[in-house]
N, C-alpha and C positions, 0 to 999 in steps of 0.2 A: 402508302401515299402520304404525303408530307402534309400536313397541318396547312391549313387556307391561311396568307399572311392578312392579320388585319390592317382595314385601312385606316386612316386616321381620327378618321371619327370615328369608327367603331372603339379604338385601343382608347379613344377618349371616353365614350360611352361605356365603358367598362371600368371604368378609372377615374370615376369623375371627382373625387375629392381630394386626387393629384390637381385639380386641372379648378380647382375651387379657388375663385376671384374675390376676395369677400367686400361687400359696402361698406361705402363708410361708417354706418352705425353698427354691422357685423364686428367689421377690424377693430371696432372701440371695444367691444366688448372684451376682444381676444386679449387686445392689449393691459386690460382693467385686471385680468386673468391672472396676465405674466406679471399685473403691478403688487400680484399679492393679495388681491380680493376674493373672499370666500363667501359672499352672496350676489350671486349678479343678476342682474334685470334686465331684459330689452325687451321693453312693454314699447305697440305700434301700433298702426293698421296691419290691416289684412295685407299680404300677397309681400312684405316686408322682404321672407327668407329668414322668417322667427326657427322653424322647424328644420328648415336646412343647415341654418347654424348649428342646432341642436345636433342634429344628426353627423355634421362633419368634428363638431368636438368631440360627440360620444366616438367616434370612428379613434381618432388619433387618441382620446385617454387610453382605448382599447389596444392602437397600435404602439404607446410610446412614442410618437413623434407627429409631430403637425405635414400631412404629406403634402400641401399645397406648399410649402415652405423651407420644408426640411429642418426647421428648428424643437430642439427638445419642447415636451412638455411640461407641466408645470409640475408634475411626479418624477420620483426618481429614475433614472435610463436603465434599462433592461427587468424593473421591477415589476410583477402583473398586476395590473386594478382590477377592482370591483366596483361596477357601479349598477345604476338605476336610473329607469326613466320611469315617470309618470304619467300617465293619461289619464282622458275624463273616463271613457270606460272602454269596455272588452272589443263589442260588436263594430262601434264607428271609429272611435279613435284610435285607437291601436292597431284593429285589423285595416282599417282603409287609409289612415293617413302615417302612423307611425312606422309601422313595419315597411310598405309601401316608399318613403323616405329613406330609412336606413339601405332598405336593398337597391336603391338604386345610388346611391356616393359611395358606398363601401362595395369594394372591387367584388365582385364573386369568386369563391372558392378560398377569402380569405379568414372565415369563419364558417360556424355550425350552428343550425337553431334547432329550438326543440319547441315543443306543441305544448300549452298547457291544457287542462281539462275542457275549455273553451274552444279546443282549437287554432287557438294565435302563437303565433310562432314568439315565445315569450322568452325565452331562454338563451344568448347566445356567447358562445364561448370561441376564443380565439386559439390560436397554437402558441402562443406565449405564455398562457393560463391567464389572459385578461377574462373576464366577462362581465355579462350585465344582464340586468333581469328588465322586464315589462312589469309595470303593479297600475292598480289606477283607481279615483278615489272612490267608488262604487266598493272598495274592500272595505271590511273592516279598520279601524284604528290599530286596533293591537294587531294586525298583522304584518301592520308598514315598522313597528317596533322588534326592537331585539337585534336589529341587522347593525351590520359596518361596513366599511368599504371607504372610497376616495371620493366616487361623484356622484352626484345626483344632476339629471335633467329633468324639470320638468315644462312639457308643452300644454301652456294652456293655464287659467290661475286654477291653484290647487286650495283648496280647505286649509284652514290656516292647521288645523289638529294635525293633518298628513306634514302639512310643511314640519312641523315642532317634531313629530317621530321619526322623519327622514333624517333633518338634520341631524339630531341626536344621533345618529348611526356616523355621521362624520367627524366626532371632537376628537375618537384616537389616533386616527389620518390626517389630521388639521385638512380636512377634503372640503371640496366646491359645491356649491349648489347653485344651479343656472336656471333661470327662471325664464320663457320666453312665448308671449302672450299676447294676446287683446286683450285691454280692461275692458272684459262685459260682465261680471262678477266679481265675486270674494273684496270688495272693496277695502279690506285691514289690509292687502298686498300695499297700498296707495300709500296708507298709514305710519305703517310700520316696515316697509324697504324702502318705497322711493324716496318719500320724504324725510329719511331716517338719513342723517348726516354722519353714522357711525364710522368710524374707518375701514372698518369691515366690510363695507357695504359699496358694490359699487352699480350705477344705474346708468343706462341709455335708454330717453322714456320721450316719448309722444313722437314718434319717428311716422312721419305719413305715409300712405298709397305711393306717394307719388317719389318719393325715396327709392323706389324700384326703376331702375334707369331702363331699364327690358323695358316697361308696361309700355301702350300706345296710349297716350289722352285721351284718346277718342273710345277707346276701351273701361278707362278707368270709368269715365265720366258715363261710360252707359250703365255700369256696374253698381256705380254711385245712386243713379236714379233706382235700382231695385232697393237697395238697400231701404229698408226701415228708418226712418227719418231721426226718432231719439236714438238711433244707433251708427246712426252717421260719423258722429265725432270721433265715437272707438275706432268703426273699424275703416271709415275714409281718413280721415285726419290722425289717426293715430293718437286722441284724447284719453281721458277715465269717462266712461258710459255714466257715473252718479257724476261727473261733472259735468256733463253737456250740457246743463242748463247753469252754469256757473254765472252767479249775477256779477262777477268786477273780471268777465274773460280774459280783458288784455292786460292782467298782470303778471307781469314776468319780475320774478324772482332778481334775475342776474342785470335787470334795471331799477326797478323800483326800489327793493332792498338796500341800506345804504349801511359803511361802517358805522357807529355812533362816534357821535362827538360832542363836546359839551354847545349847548346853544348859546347864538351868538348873546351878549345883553340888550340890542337895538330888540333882536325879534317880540313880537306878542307870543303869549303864551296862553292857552286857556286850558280848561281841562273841564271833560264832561263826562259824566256819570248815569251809569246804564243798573239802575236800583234791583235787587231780583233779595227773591226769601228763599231760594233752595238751591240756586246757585252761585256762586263766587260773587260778590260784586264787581264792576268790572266799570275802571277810570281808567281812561284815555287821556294823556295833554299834548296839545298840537302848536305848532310854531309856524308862522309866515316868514319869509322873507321879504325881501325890498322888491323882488320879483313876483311875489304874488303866489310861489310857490309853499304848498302846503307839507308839513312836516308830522307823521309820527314822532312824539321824542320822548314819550316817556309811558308805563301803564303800570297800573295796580291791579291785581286778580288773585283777587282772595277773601276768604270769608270772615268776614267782619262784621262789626255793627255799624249805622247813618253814621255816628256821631264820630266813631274812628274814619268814615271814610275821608270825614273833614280835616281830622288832627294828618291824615296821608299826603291828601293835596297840602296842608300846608308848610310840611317837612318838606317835600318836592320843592318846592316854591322855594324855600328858605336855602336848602341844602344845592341848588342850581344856580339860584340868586334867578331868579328868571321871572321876568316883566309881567307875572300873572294877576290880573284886576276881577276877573270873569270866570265864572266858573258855570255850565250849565247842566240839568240833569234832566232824566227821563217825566215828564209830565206826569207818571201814573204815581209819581214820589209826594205828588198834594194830596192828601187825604188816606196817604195808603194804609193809617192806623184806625180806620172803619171797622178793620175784620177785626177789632180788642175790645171796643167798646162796649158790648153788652157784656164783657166780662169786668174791665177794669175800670171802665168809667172813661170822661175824657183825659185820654192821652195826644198830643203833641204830634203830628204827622213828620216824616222823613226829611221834608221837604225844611221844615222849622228847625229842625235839630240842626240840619246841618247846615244853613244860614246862616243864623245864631253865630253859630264857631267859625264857621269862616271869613264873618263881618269883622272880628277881632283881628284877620289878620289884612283885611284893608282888600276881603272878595267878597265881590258881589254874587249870588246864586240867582239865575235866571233858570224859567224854566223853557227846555228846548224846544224846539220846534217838531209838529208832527208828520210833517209833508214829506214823509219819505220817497215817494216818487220823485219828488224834486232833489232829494237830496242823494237819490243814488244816481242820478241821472249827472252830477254836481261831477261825484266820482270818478264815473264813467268816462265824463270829458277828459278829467285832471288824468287820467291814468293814460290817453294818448297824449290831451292837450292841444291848444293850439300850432299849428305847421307839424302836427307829431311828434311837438317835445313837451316831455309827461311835466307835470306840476305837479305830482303826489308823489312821496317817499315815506318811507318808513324802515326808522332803524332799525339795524340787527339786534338790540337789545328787546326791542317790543315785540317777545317771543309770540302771545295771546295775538297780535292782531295778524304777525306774518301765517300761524296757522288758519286765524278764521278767513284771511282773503284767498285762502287755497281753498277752502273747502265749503262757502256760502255758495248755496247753488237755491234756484227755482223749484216751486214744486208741480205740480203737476198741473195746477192750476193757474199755473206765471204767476203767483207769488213769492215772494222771498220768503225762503224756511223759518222757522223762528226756532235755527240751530246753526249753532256756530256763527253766531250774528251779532255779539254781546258790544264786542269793540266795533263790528261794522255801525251798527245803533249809533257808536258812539264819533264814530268817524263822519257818516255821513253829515251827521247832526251838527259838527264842526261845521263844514262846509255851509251850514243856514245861519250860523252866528252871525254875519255880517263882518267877523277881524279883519282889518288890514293893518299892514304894514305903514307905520307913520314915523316919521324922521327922527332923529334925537333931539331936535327943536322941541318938536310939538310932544314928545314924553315929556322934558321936562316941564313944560307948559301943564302937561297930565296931571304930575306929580306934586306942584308946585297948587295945583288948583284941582284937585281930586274930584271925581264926578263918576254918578254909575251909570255903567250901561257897557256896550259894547266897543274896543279900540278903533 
């Protein structure tokens, strides 16, 4: 009796990653792939096709060829790989959602698996001599070491310890490693790949729910409501779980960010000062323009003493040639030579050193203002703006503040962290100065008749 002909869904259903359509944010990845990238990231929400992606690339490294496609892979044609995939562990992720995945996009009967002492089908080997193992981070360290091979996948963020031994297994392959997640942990992935500019590195990151063109709305949105409220951002929106409480949300990198340029000489300039004893000191100087818009343009961060922080700002100032009168710094910098006094006697607070030297070069030192509420609120405006056109920027050179506006987030108590907030302190703080932007008239008018206080 002759073989039942299959009908077309079924020869589909048995083949489905011939018949694999991939998203926009899937196909970025693939293409990031072919551009030569050996770390990739597609960090989302949930329900994305994080793990289907996984599983149809693990398929074609396996088979030599992309079968939705027909194009080569990014390994040599007819040569067998080795790879690996990671999971969080044995019982949930591997047996119910990993394995599960692979056997339904990789046709049947086109490989073989084998059982580990667990029972999961951890082992699978192809007819070309491809294959690929299951490991997951519940193993030990040392046993994710020693290996080699072309790829690594892993579903779900891994221990940064597993990531460093994986990789290692890849430098004599020059092989891939794919990374494809919700940020609800391991928060150094955020760190150290997404916002890692390395060329190495390539990322597709905060990809929503709703990226999934299948989903129903009416589906998403009821799904949404179970969800755990701080884990909304991850895994509806497609965010970092430690950023959901991000206090300056609507900054976007690829607007806010600007090239540098030298400022113009009409703009004001000020520069404030975030005083700390165990960390870096940390100077901010800001520029208006004739529009009112607020400028990052310069920072200092580094460990110094008060009186250098002075001799800084007033190289900047000199070496910019830039309109700077005003200079303001953290309040706690009056008296903060308290804690020497019953050793050394009176000593000269912070605030006095750096005054002193800066009146020499024709700045005034005020002390700033403490109303942080009001002045992240200042922010917050400036970064949509009015009609939604932002009035805050910050150049690509002011490395210190592009990292802290990624990473100041709320604590648990709707406060602002007092981490990663050094240049925020000193940004906000800007914004209470009262500078504007005044004509070249009325500078010379300034300068002609010097007077302190704010432009």
């Amino acid at each position: 009796m002759p073989p039942k002909k299959q009908t077309p869904q079924e020869l589909r259903d048995a083949n489905r990653i011939v018949f694999f359509e991939p998203f926009a944010h899937q196909a970025r990845i693939i293409e990031l792939l072919h551009a030569g990238k050996k770390v990739l990231l597609l960090q989302g929400a949930n329900r994305i096709g994080k793990t289907v992606l996984g599983a149809c690339l693990a398929g074609s490294f396996a088979f030599g060829v992309q079968p939705w496609d027909g194009k080569q892979t990014v390994f040599p044609a007819g040569k067998p790989t080795k790879g690996r995939i990671i999971c969080v562990d044995w019982e949930h992720h591997a047996r119910e959602v990993v394995v599960p995945k692979l056997k339904e996009w990789l046709p049947a009967g086109s490989y073989v698996t084998r059982k580990n002492n667990v029972g999961v089908e951890a082992y699978w080997d192809f007819p070309n001599g491809s294959s690929f193992e299951l490991m997951t981070h519940i193993q030990d360290t040392k046993i994710h070491e020693g290996w080699s091979g072309e790829w690594v996948w892993s579903d779900e963020p891994l221990p940064r310890d597993k990531y460093v031994a994986n990789r290692r297994g890849l430098l004599d392959s020059s092989g891939v490693f794919i990374m494809t997640m919700t940020a609800l942990y391991e928060p150094w992935i955020m760190d150290e790949i997404a916002l890692n500019a390395a060329p190495h590195i390539g990322v597709v990151c905060e990809i929503p729910i709703y990226a999934n063109t299948t989903l129903k709305k009416e589906d998403i949105e009821n799904y949404a409501g179970e969800v755990e409220e701080d884990k909304r951002e991850a895994r509806i929106q497609g965010g970092w779980f430690q950023l959901a409480g991000k206090v300056l949300k609507g900054f976007d990198n690829s607007i806010h960010v600007i090239d540098s340029s030298p400022v113009p000489p009409d703009w004001p300039v000020i520069a404030c000062i975030d005083l700390h004893l165990n960390v870096p000191q940390a100077v901010g100087f800001y520029g208006w323009d004739k529009y009112d818009r607020l400028f990052a343009v310069g920072e200092v961060w580094k460990n110094i003493a008060p009186e250098v922080i002075a001799d800084e700002i007033i190289r900047q100032k000199t070496r910019n040639v830039w309109r700077l009168k005003d200079a303001f710094i953290d309040p706690l910098a009056k008296g903060d030579s308290a804690y020497v006094k019953n050793r050394y006697g009176d000593v000269e607070d912070s605030f006095v050193t750096i005054e002193r030297k800066l009146a020499t070069a024709g700045i005034t030192l005020h002390v700033a203002s403490k109303d942080k509420d009001s002045g992240i609120r200042n922010l917050q405006s400036r970064i949509k703006g009015p009609n939604g056109i932002p009035s805050l920027f910050i150049q690509r050179s002011c490395e210190r503040h592009i990292y802290e506006v990624q990473r100041w987030v709320y604590d648990k108590d709707g406060k602002p962290m007092k981490e990663n907030d050094h240049m925020m302190e000193n940004m906000y703080r800007a914004t209470l100065s009262g500078t504007k932007w005044t004509s070249p008239e009325m500078w010379s008018k300034e300068l002609k008749y010097p007077k302190s206080g704010v432009v």
